[in-house]
FILOMAR-520774 format. One record per residue (C-alpha): residue number from 1; residue in three letters; z, x, y. Coordinates in Angstrom, 1 decimal. Example, Ala and Ser with C-alpha at 12.3 -4.5 7.8 and 13.67 -1.06 7.14 Angstrom:
2
1	ALA	7.8	12.3	-4.5;
2	SER	7.1	13.7	-1.1;
END
This chain:
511
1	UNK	74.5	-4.3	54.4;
2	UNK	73.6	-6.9	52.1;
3	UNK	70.0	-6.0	52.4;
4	UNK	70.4	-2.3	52.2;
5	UNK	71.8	-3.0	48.9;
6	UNK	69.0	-5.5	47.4;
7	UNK	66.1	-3.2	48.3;
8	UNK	68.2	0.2	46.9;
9	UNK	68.5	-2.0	43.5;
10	UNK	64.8	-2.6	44.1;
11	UNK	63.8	0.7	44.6;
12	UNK	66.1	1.6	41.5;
13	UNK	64.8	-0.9	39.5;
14	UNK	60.9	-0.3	40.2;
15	UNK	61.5	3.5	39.8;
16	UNK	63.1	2.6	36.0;
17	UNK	60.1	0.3	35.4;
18	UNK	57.8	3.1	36.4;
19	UNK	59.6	5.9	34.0;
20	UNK	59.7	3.2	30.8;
21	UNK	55.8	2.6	31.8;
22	UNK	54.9	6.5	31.8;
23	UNK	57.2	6.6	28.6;
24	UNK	55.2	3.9	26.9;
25	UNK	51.9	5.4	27.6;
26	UNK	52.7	8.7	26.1;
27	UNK	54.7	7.7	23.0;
28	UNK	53.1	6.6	19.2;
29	UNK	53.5	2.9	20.7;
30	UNK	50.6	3.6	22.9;
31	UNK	47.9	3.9	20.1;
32	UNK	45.8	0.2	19.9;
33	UNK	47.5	-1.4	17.1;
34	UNK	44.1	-2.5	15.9;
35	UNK	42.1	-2.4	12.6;
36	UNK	39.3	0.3	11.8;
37	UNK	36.0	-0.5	10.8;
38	UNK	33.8	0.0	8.1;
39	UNK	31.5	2.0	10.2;
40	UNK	32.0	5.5	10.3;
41	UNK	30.9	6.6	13.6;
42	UNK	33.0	3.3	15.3;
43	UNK	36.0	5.0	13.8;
44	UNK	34.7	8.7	14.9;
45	UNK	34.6	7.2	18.7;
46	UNK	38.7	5.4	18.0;
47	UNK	39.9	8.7	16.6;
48	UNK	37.8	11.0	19.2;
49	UNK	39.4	8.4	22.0;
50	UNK	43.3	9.5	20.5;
51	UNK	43.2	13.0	19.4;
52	UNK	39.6	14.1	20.9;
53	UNK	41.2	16.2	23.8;
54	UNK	43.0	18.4	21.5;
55	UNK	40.9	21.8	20.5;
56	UNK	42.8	22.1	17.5;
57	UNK	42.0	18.4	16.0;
58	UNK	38.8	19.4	13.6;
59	UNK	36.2	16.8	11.8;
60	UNK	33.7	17.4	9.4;
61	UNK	31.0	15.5	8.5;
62	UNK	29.1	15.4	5.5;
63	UNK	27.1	13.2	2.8;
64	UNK	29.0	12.3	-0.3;
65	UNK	26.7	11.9	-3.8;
66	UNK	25.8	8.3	-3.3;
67	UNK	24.0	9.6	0.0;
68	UNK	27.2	7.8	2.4;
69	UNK	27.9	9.8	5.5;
70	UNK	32.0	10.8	5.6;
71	UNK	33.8	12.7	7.5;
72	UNK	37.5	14.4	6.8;
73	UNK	39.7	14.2	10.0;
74	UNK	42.5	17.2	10.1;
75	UNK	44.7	19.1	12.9;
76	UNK	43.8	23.0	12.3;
77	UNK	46.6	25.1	11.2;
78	UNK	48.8	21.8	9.5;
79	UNK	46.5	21.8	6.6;
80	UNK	45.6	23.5	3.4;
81	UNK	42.0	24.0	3.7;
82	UNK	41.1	24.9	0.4;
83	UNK	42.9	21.6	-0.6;
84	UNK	40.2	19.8	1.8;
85	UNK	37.1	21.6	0.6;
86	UNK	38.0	21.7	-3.9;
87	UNK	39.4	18.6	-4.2;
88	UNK	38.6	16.0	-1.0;
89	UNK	34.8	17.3	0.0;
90	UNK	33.9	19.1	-3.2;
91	UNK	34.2	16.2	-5.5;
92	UNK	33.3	13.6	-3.3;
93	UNK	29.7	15.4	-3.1;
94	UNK	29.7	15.4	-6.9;
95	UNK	31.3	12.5	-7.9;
96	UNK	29.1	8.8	-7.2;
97	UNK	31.7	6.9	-4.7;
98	UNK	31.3	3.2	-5.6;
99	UNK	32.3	0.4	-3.2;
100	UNK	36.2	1.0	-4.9;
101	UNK	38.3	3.8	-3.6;
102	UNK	37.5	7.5	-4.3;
103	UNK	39.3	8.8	-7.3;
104	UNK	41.2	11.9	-6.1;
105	UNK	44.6	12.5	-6.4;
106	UNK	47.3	12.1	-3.5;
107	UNK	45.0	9.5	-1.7;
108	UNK	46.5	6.1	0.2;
109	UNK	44.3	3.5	2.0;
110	UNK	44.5	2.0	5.3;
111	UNK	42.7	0.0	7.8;
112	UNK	45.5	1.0	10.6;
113	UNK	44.9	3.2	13.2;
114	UNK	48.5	3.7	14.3;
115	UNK	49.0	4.6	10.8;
116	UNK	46.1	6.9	10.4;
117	UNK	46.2	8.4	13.7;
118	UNK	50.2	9.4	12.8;
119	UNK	49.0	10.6	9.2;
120	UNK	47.1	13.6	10.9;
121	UNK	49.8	14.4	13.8;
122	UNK	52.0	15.4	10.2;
123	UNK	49.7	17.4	8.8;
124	UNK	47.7	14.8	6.4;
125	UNK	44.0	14.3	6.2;
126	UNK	42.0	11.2	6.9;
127	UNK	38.5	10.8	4.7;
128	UNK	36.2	8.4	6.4;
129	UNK	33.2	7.1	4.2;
130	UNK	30.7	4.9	6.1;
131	UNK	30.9	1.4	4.9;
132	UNK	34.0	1.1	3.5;
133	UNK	36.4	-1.3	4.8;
134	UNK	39.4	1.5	4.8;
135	UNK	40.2	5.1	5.1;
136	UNK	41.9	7.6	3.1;
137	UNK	44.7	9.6	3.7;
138	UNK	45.3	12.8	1.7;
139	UNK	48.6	14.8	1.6;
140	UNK	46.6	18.5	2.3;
141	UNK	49.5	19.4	4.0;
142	UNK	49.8	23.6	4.2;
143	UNK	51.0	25.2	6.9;
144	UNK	53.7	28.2	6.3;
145	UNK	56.9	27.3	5.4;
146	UNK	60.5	29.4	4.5;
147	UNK	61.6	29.6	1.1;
148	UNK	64.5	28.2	-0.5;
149	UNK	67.4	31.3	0.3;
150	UNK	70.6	31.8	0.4;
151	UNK	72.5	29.7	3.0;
152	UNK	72.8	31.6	6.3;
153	UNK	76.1	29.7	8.0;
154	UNK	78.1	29.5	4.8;
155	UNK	78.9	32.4	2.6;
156	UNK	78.7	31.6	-1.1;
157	UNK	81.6	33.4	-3.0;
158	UNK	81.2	31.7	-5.9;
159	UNK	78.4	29.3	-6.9;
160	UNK	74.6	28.6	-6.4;
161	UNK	73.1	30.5	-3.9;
162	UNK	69.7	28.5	-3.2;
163	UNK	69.9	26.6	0.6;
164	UNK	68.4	24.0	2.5;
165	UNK	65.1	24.8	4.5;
166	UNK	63.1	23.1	7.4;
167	UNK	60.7	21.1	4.6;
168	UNK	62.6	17.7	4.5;
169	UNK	60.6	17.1	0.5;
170	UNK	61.8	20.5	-0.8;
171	UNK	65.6	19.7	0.2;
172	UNK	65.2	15.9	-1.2;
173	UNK	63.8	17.9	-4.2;
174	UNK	66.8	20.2	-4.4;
175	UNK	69.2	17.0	-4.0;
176	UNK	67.7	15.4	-7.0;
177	UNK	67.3	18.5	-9.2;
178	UNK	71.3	18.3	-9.7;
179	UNK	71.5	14.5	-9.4;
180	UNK	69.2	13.2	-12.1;
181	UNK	70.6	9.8	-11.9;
182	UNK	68.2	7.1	-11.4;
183	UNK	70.4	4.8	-9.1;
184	UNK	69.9	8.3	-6.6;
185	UNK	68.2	6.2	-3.6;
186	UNK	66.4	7.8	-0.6;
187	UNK	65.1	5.5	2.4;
188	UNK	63.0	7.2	4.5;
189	UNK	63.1	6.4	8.6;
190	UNK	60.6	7.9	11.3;
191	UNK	62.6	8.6	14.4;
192	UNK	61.8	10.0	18.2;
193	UNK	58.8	8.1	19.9;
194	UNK	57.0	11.1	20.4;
195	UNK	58.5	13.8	17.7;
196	UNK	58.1	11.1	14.8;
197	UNK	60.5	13.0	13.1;
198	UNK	60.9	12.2	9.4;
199	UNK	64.5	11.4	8.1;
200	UNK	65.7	11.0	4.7;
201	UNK	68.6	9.0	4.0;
202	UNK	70.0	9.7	0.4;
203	UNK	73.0	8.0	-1.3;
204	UNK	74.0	7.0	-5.4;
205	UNK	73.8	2.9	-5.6;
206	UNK	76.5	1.3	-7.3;
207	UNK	79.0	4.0	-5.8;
208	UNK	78.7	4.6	-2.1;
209	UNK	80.0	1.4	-0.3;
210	UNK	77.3	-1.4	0.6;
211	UNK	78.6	-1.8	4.2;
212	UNK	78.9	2.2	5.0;
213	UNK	75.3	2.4	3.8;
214	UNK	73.7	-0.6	6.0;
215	UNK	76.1	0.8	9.0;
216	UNK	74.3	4.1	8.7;
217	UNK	70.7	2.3	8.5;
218	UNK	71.7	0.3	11.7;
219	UNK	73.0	3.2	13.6;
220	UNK	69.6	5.2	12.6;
221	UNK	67.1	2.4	13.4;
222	UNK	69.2	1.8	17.0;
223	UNK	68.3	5.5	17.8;
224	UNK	65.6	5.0	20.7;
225	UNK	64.9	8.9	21.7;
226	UNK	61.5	10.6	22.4;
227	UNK	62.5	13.5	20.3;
228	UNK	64.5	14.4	17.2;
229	UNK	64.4	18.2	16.7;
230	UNK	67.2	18.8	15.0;
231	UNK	70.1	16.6	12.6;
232	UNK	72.3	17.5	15.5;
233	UNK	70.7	14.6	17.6;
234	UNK	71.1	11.9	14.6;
235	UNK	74.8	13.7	14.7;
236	UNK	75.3	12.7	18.2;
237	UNK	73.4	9.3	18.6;
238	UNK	75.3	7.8	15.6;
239	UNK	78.9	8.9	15.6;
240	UNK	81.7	7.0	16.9;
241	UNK	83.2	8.5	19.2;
242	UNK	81.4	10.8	21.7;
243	UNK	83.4	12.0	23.7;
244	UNK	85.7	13.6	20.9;
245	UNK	86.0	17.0	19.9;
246	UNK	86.4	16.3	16.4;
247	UNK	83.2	16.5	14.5;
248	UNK	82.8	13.2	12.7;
249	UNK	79.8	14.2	10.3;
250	UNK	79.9	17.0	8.7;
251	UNK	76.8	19.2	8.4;
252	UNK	75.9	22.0	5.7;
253	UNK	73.3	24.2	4.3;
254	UNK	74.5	24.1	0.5;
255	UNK	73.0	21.3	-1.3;
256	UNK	75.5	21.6	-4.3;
257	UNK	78.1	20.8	-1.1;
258	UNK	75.5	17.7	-0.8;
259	UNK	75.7	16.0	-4.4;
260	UNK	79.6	16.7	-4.5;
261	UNK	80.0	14.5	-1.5;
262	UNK	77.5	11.9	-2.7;
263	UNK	79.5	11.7	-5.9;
264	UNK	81.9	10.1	-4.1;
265	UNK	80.6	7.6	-2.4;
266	UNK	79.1	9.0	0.6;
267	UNK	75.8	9.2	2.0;
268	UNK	73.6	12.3	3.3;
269	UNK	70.7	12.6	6.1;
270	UNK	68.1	15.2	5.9;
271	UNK	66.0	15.4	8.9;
272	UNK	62.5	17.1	8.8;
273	UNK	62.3	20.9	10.5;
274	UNK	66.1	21.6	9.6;
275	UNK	68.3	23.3	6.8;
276	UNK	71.1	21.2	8.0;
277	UNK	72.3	18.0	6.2;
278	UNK	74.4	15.6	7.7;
279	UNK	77.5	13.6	5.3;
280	UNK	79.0	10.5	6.1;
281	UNK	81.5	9.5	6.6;
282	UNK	83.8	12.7	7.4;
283	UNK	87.4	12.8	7.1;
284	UNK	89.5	15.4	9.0;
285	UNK	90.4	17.9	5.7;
286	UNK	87.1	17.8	4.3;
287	UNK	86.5	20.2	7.2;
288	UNK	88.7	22.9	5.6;
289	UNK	87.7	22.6	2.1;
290	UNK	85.0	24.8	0.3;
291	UNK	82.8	23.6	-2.9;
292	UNK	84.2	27.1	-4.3;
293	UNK	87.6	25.1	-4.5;
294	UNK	86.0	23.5	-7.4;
295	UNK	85.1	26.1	-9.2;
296	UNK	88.0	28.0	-9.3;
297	UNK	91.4	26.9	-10.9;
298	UNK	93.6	24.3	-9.5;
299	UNK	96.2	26.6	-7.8;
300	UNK	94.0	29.3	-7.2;
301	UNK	92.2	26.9	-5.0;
302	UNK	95.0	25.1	-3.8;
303	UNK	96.4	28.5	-2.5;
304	UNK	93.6	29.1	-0.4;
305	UNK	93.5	26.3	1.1;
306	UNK	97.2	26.3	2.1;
307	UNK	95.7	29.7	3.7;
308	UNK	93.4	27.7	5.7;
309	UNK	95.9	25.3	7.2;
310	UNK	97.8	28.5	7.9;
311	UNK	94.9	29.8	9.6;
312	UNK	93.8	26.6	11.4;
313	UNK	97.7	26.4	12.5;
314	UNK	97.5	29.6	13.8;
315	UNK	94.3	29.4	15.7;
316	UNK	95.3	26.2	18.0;
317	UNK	98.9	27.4	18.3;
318	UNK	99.7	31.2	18.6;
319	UNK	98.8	31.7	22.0;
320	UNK	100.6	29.2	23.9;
321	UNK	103.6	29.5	21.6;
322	UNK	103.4	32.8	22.9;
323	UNK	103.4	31.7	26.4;
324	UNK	106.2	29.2	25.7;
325	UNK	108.6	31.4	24.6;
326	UNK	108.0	34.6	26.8;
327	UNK	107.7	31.9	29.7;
328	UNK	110.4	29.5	29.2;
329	UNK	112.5	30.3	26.0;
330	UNK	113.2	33.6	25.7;
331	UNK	116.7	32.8	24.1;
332	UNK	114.9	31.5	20.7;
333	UNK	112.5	34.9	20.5;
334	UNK	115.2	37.6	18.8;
335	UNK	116.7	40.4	21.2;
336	UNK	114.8	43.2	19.5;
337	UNK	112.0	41.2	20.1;
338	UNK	112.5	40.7	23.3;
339	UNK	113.1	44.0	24.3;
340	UNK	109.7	45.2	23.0;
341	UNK	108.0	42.5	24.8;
342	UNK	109.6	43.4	27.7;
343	UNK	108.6	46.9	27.5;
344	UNK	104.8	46.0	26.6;
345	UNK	104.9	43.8	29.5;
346	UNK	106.5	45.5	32.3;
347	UNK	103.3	47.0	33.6;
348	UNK	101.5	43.9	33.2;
349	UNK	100.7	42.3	36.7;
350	UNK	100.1	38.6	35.7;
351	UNK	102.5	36.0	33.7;
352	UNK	101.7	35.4	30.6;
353	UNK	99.8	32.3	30.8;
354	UNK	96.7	34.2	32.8;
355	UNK	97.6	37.2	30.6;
356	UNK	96.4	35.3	27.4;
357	UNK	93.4	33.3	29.8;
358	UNK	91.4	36.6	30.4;
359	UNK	92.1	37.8	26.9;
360	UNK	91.0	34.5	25.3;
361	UNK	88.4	34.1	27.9;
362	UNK	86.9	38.3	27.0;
363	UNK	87.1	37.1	23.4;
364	UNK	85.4	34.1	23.2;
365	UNK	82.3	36.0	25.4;
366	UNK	82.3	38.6	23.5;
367	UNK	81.6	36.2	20.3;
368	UNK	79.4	34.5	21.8;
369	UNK	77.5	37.6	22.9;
370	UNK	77.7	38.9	19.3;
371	UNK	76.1	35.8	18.1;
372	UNK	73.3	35.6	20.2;
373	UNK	72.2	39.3	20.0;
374	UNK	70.0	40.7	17.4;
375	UNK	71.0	40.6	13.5;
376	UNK	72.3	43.9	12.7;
377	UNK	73.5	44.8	16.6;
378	UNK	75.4	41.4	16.9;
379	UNK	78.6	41.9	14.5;
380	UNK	78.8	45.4	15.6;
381	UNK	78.7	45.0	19.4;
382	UNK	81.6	42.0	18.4;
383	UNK	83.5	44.6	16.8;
384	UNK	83.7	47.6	19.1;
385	UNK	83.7	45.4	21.7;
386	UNK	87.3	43.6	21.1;
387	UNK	88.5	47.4	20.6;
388	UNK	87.3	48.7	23.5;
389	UNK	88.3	45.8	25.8;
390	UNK	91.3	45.3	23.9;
391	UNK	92.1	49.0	24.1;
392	UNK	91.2	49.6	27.8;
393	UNK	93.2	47.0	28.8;
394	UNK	96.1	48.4	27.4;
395	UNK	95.5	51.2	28.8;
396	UNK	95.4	49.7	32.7;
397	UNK	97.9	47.7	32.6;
398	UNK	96.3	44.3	32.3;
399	UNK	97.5	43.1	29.0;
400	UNK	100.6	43.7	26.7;
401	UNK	100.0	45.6	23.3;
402	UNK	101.9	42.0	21.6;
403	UNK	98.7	40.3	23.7;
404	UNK	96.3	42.1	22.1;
405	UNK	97.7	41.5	18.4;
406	UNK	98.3	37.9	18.9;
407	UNK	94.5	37.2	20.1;
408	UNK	93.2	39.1	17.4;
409	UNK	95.4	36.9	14.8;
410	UNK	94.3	33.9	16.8;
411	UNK	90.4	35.1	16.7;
412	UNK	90.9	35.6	13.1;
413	UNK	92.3	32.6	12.0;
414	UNK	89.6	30.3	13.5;
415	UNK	87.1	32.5	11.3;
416	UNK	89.3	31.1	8.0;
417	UNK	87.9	28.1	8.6;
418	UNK	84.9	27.1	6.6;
419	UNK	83.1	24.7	9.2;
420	UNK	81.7	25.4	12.4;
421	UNK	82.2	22.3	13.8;
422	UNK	85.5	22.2	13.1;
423	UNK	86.6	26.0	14.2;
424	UNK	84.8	25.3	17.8;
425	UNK	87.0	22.2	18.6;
426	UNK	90.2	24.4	17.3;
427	UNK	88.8	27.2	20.1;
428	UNK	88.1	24.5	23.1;
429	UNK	91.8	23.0	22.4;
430	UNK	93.2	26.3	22.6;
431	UNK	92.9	26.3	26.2;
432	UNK	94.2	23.0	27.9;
433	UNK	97.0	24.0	25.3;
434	UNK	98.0	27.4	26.6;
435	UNK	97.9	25.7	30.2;
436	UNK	100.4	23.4	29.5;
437	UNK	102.7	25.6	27.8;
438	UNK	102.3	28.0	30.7;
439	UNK	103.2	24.5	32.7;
440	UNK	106.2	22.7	30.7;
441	UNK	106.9	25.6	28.2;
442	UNK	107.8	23.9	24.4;
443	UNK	107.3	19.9	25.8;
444	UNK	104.1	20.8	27.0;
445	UNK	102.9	22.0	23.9;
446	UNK	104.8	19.0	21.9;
447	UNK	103.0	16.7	24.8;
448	UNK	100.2	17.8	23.8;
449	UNK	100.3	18.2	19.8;
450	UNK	101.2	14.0	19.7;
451	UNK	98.2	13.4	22.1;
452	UNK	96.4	15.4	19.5;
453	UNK	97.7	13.6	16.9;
454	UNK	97.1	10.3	17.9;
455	UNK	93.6	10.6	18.7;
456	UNK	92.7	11.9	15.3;
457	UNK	94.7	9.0	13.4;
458	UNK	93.0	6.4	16.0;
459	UNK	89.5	8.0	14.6;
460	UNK	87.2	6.6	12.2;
461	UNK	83.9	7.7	10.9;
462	UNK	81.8	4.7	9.7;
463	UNK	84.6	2.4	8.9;
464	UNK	87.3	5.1	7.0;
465	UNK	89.9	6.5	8.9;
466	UNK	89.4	10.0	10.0;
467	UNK	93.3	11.3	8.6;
468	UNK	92.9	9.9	5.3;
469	UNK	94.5	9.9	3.0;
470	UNK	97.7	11.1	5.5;
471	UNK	97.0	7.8	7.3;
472	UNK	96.9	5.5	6.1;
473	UNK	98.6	6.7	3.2;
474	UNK	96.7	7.2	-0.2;
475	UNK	98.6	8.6	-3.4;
476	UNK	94.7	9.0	-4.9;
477	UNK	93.8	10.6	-2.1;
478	UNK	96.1	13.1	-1.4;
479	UNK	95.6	14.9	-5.0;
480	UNK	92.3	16.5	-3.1;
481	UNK	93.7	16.8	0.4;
482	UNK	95.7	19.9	1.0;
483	UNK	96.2	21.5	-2.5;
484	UNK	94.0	20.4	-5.0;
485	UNK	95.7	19.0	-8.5;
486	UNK	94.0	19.5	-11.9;
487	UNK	89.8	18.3	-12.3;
488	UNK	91.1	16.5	-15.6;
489	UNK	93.4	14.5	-13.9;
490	UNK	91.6	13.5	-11.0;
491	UNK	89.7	10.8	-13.4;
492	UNK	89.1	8.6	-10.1;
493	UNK	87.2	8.6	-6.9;
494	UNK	89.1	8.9	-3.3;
495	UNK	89.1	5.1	-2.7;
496	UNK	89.5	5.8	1.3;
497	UNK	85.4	5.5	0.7;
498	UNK	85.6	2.4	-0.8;
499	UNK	83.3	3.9	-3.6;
500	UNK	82.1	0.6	-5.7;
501	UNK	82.5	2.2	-9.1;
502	UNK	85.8	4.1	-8.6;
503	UNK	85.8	6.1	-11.9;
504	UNK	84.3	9.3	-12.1;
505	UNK	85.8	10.5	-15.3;
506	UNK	86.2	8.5	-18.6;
507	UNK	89.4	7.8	-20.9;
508	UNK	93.0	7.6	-19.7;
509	UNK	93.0	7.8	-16.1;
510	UNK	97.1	6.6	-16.5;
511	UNK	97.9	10.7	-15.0;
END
């Protein structure tokens, strides 16, 4: 037995050594890390060796003024070629090229071939002149790229209306077009072996707290995938608890939503190839607040947001409540009440509990189906759909008319909620929820609430307790938590962030 088990650790052990070997070879870390020449055709023959096999990877040799032979390295389709021929081939025909650097604009040197090598996989340009010690990379990147428009996942109301796109420098741009403040710092990291996916990490020095920033850098640099295509895999790689459904970084499309947050301490993530920005840290009522809550008056915002509690209340508990009280407590549900629910229900085969399963279950495919269909079909499929299932199922016999209202309040009240993260883990605890009500009635749904409840105060995002300012408790805190108190007399920053200079606004800060 003993030997069975040393040769399966063998074979398991040889077969991981094999996969990290093939992984090696294929990644960035495979390229020589070796230094080019001053001859141009030995660097031809290194570059020809790396990228040679691709049809797309183009070079073009020609004779600059001093009568050198060059040659511009580029991938096809990544650059702007009239940027190549006016200003990287056109003057370095006219223009004598001494034993210096060429003077055109947007160049950097190197004598790395890793370096160079990754310049062109991003869209760059690599000018090679024979017999100088280094070559030139030129941003000529060109290839099509969306506009800045108006967020697609949140719905301005009130406020700017320009979003994030996939180009990581226009949304750095758009970042420091409303934070001109010169401690604004950005440290770029180049994640995924074989993506080399560009990440921007962005936070105000002298306010967001030292340790929350050099936490983030650690978590980033730790990150060891082939492939970062989205800033939902820097979501998942560097939260804190994985298997929660809470979402512990928030993620938006407004960049006004961005400098608000970094304002107070906190620190964003853009990643290259997505209009999504990650925050962090996240507490769990930042989820339900709006940047519109700013711009509108104190209690006009604070009344919507007791609207979204409402809603979020709603959501998680209205169906099994529901089931709890038809079910098990029919003395606490008034008789009139009763009555009527008896009547909707008494050609209703199944108890409650599966009655409210295949209507939750019909809604949420239904949404998803609206989602994934084309633009102008999807919300109207969604629509009609819920009316004609709800309706037809009325109609047989499967559901009670009280069953169909309460899901369409429940379906309703997750959409009140301004973050889709935090709406889709209201929807998934829905169901264990209804299942224990349709089990233990009230306690099951109280069993389950203080489970629910401990978890979240147990969370922490980066350091920071995910319920503050509930818990622990912070006065400061809970002027912007739940209803929102005056912008003159919020003077100081939520100190749940730790933020190092703690007030925002100057003069008395007494109120």
């Amino acid at each position: 037995m003993s030997q069975f088990w040393k040769a399966w650790q063998e074979r398991k052990t040889n077969r991981r050594n094999q996969v990290l070997s093939q992984h090696a070879v294929k990644s960035m870390e495979s390229i020589p890390d070796q230094r080019l020449s001053s001859s141009l055709q030995h660097n031809l023959t290194l570059f020809d060796h790396q990228l040679g096999q691709n049809d797309d990877f183009v070079v073009r040799q020609f004779r600059v003024k001093n009568g050198r032979d060059a040659a511009v390295l580029f991938i096809d389709g990544m650059v702007d070629r009239n940027v190549i021929n006016d200003f990287i081939i056109r003057y370095t025909t006219d223009v004598d090229i001494a034993d210096g650097e060429p003077a055109v604009n947007e160049l950097e040197s190197t004598d790395q071939l890793r370096q160079a090598v990754r310049n062109i996989l991003s869209g760059n340009s690599v000018l090679i002149i024979d017999g100088q010690p280094n070559v030139y990379l030129g941003n000529t990147r060109g290839w099509d790229r969306r506009g800045v428009e108006e967020p697609k996942t949140e719905s301005v109301v009130r406020g700017p209306r320009d979003g994030f796109s996939e180009t990581l420098t226009v949304n750095s741009a758009l970042i420091r077009a409303r934070l001109k403040d010169p401690n604004l710092r950005l440290k770029h990291f180049v994640i995924g072996q074989r993506t080399q996916t560009d990440v921007h990490v962005m936070y105000l020095e002298g306010v967001a707290h030292p340790p929350i920033v050099q936490e983030i850098f650690r978590r980033l640099e730790r990150i060891n995938q082939d492939g970062i295509l989205e800033s939902g895999y820097i979501e998942q790689a560097i939260q804190d608890r994985r298997w929660s459904p809470f979402p512990q970084l928030q993620n938006t499309e407004r960049p006004d939503k961005v400098v608000a947050n970094l304002l107070e301490g906190k620190v964003a993530i853009l990643v290259d190839g997505t209009p999504f920005v990650l925050i962090a840290p996240a507490i769990f009522g930042q989820f339900y607040q709006s940047p519109e809550d700013y711009y509108e008056r104190f209690y006009i915002a604070s009344f919507i947001r007791v609207i979204r509690a409402t809603s979020m209340i709603i959501a998680l508990l209205l169906p099994s409540l529901y089931i709890a009280f038809s079910s098990f407590h029919p003395e606490m549900i008034p008789s009139r009440l009763v009555i009527a629910m008896a009547a909707g229900r008494s050609t209703v085969p199944f108890p409650s509990v599966v009655e409210a399963l295949i209507m939750e279950v019909a809604i949420e495919i239904l949404r998803e189906a609206s989602v994934r269909l084309p633009g102008p079909i999807g919300p109207t499929i969604g629509i009609v759909g819920a009316l004609v299932v709800g309706e037809a199922a009325v109609s047989a016999g499967l559901v009670s008319p009280i069953m169909v209202i309460i899901v369409a309040l429940t379906t309703i009240g997750s959409f009140a909620t301004p973050s889709y993260s935090a709406a889709i883990a209201i929807r998934m605890l829905r169901f264990p929820l209804m299942l224990l009500a349709g089990m233990f009635g009230l306690y099951g749904i109280m069993l389950f609430l203080i489970v629910i409840l401990v978890h979240l105060a147990s969370l922490k995002s980066f350091g920071v307790p995910y319920m503050s300012p509930i818990s622990p408790i912070n006065l400061l805190g809970m002027r912007d938590y739940i209803v929102r108190a005056a912008l003159v007399s919020m003077k100081r920053r939520p100190t749940m962030f730790h933020p190092h200079d703690e007030v925002r606004m100057k003069g008395d800060d007494s109120s």
